[in-house]
N, C-alpha and C positions, 0 to 999 in steps of 0.2 A: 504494500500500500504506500502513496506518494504520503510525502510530509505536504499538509496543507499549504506552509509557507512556499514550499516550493510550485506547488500547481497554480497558487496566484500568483506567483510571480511569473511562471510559464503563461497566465493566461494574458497576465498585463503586459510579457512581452508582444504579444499579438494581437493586443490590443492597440499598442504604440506602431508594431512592425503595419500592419494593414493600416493605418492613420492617415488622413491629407494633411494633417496637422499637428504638430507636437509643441508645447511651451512650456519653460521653467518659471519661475519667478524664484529671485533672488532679488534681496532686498527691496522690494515690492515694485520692480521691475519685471516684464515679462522677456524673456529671451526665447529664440529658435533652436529646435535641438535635433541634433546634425543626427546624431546616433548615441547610442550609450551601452551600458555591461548591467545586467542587473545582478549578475552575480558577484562583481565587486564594488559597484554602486558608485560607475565612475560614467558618465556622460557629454559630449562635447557640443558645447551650444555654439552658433554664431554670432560671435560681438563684430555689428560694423564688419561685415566680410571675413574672417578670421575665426577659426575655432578656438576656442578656449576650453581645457578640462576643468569640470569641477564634479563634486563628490554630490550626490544624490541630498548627505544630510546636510548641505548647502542649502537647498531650495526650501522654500516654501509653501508651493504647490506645484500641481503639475497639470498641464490643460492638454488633453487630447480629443482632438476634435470636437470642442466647446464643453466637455465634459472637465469636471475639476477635481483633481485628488489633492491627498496630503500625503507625508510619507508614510505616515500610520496606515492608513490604506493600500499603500504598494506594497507594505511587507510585514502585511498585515498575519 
């Protein structure tokens, strides 16, 4: 039997993978997000043309495709 925490996170990667839309927000700015790892909770958003890494418990929310998580909810 799967560990729950890992089937939601398998399901919110496919949630984000199948997406038109992905967004962070960090300090209550929304940013674009290129790709990420949910298994070490690192993701690369674009600042102004440029990726930048930052770490999942960086964010503050997460917007896919107008839907809005927290990180409680991602790994959950």
């Amino acid at each position: 039997m799967k560990n729950p925490v890992q089937t939601w996170g398998e399901n919110f990667q496919k949630v984000i993978a199948g997406a038109s839309e992905a967004q962070l927000q960090v300090h209550g700015i929304w940013w674009p997000i290129n790709d990420f790892e949910l298994d070490c909770g690192l993701l690369r958003i674009d600042v102004m043309g440029k990726l930048q890494v930052k770490h999942m418990s960086d964010c503050e929310y997460i917007k896919v495709d107008g839907t809005q998580y927290t990180l409680d909810d991602v790994y959950e």
